[in-house]
Backbone as XML, in Angstrom:
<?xml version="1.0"?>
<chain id="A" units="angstrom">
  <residue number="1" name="UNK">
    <atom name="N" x="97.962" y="102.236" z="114.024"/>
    <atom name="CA" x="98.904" y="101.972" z="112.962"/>
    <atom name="C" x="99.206" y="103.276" z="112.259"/>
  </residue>
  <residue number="2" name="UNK">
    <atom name="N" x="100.568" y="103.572" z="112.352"/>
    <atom name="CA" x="100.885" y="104.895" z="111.306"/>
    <atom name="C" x="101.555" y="104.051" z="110.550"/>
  </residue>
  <residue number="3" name="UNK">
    <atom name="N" x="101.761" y="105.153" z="109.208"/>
    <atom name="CA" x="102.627" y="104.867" z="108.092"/>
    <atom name="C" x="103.858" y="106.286" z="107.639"/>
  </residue>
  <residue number="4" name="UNK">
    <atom name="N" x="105.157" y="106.074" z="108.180"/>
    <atom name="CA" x="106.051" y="107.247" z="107.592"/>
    <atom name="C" x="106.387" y="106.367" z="105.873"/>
  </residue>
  <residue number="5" name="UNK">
    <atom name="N" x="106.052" y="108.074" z="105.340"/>
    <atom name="CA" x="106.119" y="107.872" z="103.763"/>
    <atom name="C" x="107.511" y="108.681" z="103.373"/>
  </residue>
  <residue number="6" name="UNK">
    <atom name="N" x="108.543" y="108.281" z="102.936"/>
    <atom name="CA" x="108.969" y="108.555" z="102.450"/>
    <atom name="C" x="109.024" y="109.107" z="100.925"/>
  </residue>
  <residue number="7" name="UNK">
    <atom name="N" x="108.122" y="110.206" z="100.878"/>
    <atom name="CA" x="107.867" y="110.266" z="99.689"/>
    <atom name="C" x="108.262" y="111.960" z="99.262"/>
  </residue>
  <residue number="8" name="UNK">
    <atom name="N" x="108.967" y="112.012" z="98.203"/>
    <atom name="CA" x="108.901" y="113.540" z="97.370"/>
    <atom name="C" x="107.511" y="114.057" z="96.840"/>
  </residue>
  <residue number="9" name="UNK">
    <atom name="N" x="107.798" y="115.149" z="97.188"/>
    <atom name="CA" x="106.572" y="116.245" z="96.772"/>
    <atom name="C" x="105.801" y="115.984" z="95.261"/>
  </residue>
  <residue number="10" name="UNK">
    <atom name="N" x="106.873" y="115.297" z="94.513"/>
    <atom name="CA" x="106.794" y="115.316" z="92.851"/>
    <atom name="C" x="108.152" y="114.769" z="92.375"/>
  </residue>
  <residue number="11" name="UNK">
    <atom name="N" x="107.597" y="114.607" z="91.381"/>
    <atom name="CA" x="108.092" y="113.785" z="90.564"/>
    <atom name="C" x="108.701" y="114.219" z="88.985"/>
  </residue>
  <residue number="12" name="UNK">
    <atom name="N" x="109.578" y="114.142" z="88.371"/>
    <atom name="CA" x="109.793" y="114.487" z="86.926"/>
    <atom name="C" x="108.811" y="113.901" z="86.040"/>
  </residue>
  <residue number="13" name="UNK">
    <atom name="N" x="108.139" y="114.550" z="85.164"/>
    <atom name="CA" x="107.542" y="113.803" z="84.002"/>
    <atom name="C" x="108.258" y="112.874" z="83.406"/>
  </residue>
  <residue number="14" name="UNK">
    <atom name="N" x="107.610" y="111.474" z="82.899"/>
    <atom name="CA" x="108.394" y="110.356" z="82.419"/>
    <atom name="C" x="109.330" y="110.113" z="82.494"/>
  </residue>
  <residue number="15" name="UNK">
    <atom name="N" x="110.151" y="110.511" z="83.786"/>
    <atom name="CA" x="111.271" y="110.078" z="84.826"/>
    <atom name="C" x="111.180" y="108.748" z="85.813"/>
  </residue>
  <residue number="16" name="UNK">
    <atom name="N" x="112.046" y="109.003" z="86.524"/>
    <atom name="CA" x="111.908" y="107.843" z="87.330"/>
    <atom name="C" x="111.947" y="107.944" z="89.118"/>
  </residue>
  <residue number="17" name="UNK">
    <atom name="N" x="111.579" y="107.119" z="90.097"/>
    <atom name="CA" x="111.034" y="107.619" z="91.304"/>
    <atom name="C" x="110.903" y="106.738" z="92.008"/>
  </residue>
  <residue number="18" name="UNK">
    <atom name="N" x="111.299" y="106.757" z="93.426"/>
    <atom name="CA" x="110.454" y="105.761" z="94.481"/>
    <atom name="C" x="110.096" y="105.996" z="95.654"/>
  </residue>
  <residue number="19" name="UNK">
    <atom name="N" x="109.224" y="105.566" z="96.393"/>
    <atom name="CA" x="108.578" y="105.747" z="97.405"/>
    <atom name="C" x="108.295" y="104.427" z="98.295"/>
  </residue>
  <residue number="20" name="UNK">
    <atom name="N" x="108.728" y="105.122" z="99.578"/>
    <atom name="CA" x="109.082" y="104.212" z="100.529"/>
    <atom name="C" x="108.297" y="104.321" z="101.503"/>
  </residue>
  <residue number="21" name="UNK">
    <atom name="N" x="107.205" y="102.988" z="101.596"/>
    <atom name="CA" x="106.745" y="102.957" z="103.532"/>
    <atom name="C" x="107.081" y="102.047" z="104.298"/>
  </residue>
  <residue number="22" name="UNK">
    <atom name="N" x="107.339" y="102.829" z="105.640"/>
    <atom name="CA" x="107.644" y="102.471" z="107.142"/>
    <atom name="C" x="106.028" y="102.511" z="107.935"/>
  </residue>
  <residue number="23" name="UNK">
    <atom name="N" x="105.967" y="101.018" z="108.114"/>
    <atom name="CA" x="104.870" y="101.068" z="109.151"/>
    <atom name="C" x="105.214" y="101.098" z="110.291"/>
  </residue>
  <residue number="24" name="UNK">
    <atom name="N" x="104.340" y="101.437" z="111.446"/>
    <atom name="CA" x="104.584" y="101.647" z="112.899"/>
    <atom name="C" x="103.471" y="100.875" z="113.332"/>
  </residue>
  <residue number="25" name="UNK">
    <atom name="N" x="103.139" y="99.715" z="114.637"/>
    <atom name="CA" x="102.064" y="99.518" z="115.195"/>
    <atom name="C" x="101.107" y="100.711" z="116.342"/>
  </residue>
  <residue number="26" name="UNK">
    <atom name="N" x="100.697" y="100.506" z="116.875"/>
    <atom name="CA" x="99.731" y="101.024" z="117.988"/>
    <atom name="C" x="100.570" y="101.574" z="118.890"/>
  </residue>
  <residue number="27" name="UNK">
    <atom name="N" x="101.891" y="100.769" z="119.224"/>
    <atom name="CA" x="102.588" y="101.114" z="120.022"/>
    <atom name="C" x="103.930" y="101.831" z="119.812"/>
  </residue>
  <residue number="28" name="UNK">
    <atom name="N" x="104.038" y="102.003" z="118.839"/>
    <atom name="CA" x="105.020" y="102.704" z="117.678"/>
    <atom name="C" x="106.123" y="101.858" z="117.775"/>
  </residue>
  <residue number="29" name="UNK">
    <atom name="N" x="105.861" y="100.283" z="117.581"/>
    <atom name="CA" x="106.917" y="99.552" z="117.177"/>
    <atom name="C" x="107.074" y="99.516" z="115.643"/>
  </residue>
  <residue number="30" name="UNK">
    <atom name="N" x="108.093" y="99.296" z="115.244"/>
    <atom name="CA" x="108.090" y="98.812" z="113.748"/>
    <atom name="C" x="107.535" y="97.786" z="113.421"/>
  </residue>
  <residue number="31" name="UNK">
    <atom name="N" x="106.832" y="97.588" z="112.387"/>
    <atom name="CA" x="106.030" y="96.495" z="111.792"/>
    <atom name="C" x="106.241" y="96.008" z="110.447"/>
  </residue>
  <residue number="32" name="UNK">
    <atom name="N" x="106.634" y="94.650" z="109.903"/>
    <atom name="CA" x="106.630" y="94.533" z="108.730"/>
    <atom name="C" x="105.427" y="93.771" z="108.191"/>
  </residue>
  <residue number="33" name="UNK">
    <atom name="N" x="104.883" y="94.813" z="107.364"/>
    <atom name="CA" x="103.250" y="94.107" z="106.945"/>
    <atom name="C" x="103.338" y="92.891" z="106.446"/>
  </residue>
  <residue number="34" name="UNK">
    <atom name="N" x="101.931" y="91.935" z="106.398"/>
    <atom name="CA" x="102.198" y="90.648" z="106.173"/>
    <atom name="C" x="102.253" y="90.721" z="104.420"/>
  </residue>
  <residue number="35" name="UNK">
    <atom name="N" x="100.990" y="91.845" z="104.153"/>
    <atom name="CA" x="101.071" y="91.653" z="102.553"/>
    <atom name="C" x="101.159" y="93.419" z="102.540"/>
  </residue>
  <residue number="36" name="UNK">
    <atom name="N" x="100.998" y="93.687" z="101.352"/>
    <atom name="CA" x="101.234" y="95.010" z="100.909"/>
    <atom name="C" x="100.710" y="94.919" z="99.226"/>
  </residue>
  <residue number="37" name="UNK">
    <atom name="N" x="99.702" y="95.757" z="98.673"/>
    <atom name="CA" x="99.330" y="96.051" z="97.373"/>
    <atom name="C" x="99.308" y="97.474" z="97.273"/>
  </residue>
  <residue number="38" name="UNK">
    <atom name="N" x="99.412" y="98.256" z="96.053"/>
    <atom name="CA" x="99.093" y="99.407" z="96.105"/>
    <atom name="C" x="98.608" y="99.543" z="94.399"/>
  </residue>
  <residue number="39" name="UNK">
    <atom name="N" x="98.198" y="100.527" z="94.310"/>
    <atom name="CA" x="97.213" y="101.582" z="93.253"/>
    <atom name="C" x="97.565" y="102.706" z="93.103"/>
  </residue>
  <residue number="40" name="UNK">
    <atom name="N" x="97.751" y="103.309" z="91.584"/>
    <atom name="CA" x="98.391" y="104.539" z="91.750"/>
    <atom name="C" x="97.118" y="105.180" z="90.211"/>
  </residue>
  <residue number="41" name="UNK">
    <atom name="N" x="96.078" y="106.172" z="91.029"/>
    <atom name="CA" x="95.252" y="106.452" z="90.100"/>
    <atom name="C" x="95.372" y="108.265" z="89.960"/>
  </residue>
  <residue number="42" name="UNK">
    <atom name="N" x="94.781" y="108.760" z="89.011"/>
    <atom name="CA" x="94.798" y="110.450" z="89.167"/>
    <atom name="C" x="93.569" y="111.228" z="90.086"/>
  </residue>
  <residue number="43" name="UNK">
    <atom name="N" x="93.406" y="111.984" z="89.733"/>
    <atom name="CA" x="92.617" y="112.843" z="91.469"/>
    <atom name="C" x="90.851" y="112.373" z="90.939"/>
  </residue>
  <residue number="44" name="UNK">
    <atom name="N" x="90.948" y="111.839" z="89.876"/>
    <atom name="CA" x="89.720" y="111.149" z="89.479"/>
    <atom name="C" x="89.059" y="109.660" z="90.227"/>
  </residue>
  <residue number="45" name="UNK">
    <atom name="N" x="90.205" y="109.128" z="90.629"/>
    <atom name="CA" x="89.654" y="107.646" z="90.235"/>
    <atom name="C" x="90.161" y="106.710" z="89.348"/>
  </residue>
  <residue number="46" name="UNK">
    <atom name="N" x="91.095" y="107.107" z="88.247"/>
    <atom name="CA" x="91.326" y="106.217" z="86.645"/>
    <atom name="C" x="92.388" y="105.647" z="87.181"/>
  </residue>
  <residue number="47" name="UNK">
    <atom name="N" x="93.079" y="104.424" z="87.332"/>
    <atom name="CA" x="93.799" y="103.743" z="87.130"/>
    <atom name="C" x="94.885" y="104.353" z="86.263"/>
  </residue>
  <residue number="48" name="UNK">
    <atom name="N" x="96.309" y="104.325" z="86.815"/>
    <atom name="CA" x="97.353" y="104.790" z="85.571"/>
    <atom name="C" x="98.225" y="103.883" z="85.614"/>
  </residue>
  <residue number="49" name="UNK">
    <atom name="N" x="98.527" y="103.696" z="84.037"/>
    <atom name="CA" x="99.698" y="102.515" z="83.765"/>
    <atom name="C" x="99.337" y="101.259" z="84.264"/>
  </residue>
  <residue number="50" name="UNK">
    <atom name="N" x="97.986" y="100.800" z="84.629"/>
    <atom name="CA" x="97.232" y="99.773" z="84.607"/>
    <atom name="C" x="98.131" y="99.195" z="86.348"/>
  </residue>
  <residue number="51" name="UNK">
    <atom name="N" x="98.222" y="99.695" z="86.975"/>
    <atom name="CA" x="98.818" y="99.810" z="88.236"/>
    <atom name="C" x="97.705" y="99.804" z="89.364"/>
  </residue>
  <residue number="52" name="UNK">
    <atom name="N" x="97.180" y="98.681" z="89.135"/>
    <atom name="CA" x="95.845" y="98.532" z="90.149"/>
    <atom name="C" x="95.731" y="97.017" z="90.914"/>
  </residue>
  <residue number="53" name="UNK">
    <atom name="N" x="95.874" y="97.270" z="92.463"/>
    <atom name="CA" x="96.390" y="96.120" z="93.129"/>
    <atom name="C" x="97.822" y="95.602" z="93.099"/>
  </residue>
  <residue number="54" name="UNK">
    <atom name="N" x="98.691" y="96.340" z="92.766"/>
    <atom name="CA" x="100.222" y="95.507" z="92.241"/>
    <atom name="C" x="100.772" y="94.939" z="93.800"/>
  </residue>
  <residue number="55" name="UNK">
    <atom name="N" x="100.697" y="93.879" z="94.034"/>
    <atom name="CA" x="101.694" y="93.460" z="95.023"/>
    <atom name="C" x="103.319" y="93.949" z="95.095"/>
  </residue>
  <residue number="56" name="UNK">
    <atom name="N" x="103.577" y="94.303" z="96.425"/>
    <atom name="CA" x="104.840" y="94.786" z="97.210"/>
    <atom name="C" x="105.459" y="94.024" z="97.865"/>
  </residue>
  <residue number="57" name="UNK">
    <atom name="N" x="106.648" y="93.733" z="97.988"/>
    <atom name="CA" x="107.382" y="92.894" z="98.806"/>
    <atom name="C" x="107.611" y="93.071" z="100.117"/>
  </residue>
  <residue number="58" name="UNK">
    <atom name="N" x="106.654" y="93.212" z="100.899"/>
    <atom name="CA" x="106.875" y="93.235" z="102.423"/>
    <atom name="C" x="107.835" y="93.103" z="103.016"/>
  </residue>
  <residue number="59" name="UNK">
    <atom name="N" x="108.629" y="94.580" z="103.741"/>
    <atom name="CA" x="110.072" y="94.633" z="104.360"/>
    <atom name="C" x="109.854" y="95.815" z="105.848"/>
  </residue>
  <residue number="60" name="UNK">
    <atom name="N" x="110.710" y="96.034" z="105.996"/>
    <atom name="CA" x="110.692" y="97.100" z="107.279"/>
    <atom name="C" x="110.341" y="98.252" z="106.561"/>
  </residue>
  <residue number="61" name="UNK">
    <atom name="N" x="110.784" y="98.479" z="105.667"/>
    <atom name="CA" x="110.498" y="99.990" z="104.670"/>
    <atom name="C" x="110.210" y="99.084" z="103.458"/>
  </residue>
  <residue number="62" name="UNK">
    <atom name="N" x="109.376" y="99.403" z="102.848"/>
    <atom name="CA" x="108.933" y="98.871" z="101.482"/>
    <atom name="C" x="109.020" y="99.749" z="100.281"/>
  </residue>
  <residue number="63" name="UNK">
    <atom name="N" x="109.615" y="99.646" z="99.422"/>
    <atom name="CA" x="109.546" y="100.164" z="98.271"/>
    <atom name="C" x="108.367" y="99.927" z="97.082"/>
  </residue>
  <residue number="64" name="UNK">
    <atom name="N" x="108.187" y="101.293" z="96.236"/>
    <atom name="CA" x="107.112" y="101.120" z="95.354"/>
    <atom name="C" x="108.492" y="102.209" z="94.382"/>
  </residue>
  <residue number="65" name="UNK">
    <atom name="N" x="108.905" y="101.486" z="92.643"/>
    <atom name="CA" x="109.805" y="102.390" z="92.289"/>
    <atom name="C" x="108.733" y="102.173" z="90.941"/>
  </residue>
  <residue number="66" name="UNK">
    <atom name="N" x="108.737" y="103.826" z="90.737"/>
    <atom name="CA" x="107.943" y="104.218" z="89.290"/>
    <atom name="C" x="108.735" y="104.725" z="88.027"/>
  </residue>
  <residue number="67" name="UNK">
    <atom name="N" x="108.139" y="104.568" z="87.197"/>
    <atom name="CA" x="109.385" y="105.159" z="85.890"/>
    <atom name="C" x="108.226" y="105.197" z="84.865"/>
  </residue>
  <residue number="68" name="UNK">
    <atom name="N" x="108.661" y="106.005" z="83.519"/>
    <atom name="CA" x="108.254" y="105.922" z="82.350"/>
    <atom name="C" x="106.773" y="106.483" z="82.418"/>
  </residue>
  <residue number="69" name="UNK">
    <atom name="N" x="106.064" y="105.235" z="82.234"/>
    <atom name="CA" x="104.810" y="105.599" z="81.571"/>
    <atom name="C" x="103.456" y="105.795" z="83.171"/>
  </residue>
  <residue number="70" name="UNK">
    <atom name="N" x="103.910" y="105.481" z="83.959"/>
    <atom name="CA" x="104.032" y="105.630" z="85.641"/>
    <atom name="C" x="103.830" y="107.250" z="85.728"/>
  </residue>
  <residue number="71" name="UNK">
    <atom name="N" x="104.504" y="107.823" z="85.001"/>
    <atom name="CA" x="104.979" y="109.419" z="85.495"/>
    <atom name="C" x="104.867" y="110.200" z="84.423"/>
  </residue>
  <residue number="72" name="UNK">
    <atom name="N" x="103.692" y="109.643" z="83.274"/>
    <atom name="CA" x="103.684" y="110.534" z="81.810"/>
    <atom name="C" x="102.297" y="111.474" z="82.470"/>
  </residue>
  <residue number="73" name="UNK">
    <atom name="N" x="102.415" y="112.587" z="81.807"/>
    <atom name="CA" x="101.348" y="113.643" z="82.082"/>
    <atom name="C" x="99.902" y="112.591" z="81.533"/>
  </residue>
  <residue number="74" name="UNK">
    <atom name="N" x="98.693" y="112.686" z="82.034"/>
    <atom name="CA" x="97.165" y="112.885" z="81.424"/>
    <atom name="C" x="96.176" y="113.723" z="81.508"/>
  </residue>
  <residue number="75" name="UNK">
    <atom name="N" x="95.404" y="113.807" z="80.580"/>
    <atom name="CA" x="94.554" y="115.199" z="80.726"/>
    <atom name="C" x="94.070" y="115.370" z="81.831"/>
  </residue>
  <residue number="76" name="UNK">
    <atom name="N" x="93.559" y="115.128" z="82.515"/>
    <atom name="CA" x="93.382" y="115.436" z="84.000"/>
    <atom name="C" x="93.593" y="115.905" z="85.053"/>
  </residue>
  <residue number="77" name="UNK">
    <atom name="N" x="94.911" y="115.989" z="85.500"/>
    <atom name="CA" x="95.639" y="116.404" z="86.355"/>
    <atom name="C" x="97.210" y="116.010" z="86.299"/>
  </residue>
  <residue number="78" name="UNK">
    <atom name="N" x="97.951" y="116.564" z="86.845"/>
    <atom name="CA" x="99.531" y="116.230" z="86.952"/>
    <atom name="C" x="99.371" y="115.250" z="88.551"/>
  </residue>
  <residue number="79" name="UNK">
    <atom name="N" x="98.454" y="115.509" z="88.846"/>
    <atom name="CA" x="98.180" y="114.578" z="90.955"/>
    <atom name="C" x="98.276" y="113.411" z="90.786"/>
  </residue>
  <residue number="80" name="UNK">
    <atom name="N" x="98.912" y="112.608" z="90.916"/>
    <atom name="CA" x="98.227" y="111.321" z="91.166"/>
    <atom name="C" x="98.539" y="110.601" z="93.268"/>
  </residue>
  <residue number="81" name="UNK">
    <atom name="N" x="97.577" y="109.946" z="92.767"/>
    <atom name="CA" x="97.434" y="109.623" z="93.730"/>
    <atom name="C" x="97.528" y="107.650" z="94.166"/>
  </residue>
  <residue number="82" name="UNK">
    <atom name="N" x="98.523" y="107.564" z="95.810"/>
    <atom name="CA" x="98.800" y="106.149" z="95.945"/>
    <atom name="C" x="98.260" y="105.926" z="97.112"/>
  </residue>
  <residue number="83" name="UNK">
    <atom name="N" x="97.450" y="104.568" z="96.405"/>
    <atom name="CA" x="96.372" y="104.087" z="98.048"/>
    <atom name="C" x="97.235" y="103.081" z="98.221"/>
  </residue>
  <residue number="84" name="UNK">
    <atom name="N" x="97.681" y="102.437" z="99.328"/>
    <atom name="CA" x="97.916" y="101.358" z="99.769"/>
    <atom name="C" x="97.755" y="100.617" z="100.705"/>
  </residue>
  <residue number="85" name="UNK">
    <atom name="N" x="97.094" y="99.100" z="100.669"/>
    <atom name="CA" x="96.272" y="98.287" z="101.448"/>
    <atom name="C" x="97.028" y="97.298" z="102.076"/>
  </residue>
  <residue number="86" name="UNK">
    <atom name="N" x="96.812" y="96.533" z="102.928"/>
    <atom name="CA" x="97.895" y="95.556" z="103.551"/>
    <atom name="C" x="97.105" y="95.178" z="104.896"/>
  </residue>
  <residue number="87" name="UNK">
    <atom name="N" x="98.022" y="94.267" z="105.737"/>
    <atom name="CA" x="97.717" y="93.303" z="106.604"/>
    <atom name="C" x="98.545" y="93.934" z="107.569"/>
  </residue>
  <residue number="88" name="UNK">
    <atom name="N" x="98.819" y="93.694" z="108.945"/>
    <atom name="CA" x="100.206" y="93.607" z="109.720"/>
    <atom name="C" x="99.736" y="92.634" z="111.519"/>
  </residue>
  <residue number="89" name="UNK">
    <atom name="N" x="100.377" y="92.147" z="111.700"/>
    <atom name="CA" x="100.252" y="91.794" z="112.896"/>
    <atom name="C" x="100.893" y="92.817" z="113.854"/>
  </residue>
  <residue number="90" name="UNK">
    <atom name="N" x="100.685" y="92.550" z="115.227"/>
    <atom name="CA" x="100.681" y="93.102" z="116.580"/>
    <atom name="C" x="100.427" y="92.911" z="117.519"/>
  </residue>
  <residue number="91" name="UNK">
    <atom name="N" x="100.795" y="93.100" z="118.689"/>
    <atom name="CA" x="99.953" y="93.029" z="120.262"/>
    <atom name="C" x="99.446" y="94.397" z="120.771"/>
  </residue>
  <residue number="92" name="UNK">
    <atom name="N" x="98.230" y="94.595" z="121.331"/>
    <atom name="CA" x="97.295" y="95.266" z="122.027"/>
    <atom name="C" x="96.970" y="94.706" z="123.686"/>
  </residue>
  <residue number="93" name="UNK">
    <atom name="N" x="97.458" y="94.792" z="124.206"/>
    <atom name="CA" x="97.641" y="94.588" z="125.550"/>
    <atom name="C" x="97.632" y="93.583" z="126.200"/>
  </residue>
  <residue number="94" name="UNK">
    <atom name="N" x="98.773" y="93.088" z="125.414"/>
    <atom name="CA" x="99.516" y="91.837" z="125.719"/>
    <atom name="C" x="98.642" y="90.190" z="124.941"/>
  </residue>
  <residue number="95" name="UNK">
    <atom name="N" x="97.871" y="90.891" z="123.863"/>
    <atom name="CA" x="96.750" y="90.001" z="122.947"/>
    <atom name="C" x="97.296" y="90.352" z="121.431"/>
  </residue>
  <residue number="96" name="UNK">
    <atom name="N" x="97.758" y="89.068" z="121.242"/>
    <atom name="CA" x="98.860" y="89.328" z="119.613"/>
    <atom name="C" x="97.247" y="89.365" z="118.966"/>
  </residue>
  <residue number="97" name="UNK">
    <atom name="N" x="97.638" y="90.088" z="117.933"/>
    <atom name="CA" x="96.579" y="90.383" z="116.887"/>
    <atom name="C" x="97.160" y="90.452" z="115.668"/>
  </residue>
  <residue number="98" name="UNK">
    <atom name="N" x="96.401" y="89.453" z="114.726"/>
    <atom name="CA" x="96.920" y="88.751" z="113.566"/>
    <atom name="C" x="95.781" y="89.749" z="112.238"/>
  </residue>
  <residue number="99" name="UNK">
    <atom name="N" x="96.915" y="90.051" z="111.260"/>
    <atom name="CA" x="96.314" y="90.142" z="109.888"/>
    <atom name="C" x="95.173" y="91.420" z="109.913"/>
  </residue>
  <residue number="100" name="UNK">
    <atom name="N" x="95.785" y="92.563" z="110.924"/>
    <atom name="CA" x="94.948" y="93.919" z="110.796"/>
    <atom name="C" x="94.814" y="94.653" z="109.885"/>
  </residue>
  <residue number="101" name="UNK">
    <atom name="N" x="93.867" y="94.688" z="109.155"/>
    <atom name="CA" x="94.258" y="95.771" z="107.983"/>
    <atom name="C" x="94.489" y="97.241" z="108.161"/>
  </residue>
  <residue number="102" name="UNK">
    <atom name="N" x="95.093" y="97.522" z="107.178"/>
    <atom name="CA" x="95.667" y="99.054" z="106.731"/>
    <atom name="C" x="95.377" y="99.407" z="105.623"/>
  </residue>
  <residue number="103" name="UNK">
    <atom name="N" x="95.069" y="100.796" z="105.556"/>
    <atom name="CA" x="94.560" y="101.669" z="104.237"/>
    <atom name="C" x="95.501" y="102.804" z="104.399"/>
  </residue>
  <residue number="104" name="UNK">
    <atom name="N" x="96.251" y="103.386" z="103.686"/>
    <atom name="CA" x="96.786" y="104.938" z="103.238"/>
    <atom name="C" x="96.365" y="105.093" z="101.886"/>
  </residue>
  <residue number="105" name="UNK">
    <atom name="N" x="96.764" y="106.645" z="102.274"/>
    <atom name="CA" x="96.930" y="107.078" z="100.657"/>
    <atom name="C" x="97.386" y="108.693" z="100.559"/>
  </residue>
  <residue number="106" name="UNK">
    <atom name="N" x="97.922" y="108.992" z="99.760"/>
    <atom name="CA" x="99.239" y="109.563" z="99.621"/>
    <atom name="C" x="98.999" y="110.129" z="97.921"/>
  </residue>
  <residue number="107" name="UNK">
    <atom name="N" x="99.202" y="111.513" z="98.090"/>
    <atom name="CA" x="99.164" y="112.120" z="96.658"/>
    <atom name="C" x="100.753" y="112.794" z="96.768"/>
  </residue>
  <residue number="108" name="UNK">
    <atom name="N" x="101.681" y="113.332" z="94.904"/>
    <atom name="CA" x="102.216" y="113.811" z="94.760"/>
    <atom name="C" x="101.778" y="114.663" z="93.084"/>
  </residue>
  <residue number="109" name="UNK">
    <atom name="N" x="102.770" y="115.405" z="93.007"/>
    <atom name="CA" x="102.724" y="115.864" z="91.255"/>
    <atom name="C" x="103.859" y="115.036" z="90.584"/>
  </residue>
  <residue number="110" name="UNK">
    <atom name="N" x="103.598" y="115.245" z="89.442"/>
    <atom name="CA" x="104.134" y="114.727" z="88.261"/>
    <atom name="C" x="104.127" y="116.263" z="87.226"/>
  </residue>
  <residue number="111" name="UNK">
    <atom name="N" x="106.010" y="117.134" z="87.388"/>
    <atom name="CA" x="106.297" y="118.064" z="86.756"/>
    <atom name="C" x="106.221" y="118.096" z="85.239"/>
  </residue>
  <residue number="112" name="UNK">
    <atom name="N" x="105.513" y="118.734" z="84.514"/>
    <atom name="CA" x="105.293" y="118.520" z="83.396"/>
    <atom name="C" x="106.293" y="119.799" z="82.948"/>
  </residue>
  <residue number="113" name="UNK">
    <atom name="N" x="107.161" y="119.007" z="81.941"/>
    <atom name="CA" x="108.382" y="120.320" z="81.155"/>
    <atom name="C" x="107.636" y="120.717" z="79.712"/>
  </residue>
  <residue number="114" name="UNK">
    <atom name="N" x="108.383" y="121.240" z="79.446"/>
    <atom name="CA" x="108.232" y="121.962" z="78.118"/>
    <atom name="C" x="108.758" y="121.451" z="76.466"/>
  </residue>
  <residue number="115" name="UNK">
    <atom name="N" x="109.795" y="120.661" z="77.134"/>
    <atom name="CA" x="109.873" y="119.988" z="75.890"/>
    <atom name="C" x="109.465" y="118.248" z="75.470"/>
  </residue>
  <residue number="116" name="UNK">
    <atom name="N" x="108.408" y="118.734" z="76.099"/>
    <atom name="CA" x="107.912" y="117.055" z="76.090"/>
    <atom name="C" x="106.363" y="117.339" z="75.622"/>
  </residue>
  <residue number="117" name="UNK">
    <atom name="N" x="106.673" y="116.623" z="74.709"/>
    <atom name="CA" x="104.897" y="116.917" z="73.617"/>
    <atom name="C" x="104.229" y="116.789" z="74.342"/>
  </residue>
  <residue number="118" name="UNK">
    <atom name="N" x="103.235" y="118.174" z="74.670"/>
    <atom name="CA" x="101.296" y="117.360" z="75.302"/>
    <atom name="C" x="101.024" y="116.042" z="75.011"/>
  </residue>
  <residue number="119" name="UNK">
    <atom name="N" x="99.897" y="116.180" z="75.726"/>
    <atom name="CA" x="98.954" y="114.935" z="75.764"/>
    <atom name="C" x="97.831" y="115.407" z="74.213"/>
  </residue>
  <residue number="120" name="UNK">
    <atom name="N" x="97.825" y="114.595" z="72.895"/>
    <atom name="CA" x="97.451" y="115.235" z="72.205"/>
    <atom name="C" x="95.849" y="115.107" z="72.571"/>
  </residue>
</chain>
């Protein structure tokens, strides 16, 4: 199972953004996962914008669109980072195989400007 991410390098501070995955099976067919959740935490571990487990609408390319408080600087790092978990069916040699899981995960920045107050 691969995953093409459509994803930018970074992001504007408390802007807005989305990111798109394309799954592929074993055999590099397209796959539309059965479920899809994702998590978007900093290079720590912390949960941001309380964005932990959020269900995705399972499509050929799936969207995850962030904005606001999603993309505000924290002391920690400007990194954050998106795991995302899911299901997909398939066949493996000529044996359909139901409900395989998938794990990615996928970091970008979050550009922090100058006229936007620190984190006090």
């Amino acid at each position: 199972m691969t995953c093409r991410v459509d994803l930018k390098t970074s992001f504007n501070e408390e802007s807005s953004g989305a990111i798109g995955f394309t799954l592929t099976g074993l055999d590099d067919e397209a796959v539309t996962p059965n479920e899809l959740t994702w998590t978007m935490t900093d290079v720590n571990g912390v949960v941001i914008n309380s964005r932990q487990d959020v269900s995705a609408t399972p499509a050929s390319t799936t969207w995850v669109v962030l904005s606001g408080a999603d993309l505000a600087l924290v002391p920690t790092s400007n990194v954050r980072v998106m795991t995302i978990k899911g299901t997909y069916n398939t066949v493996i040699g000529g044996v359909s195989q139901t409900n395989l899981p998938y794990t990615g995960e996928y970091q970008f920045d979050v550009c922090s400007f100058l006229n936007i107050p620190d984190i006090p």
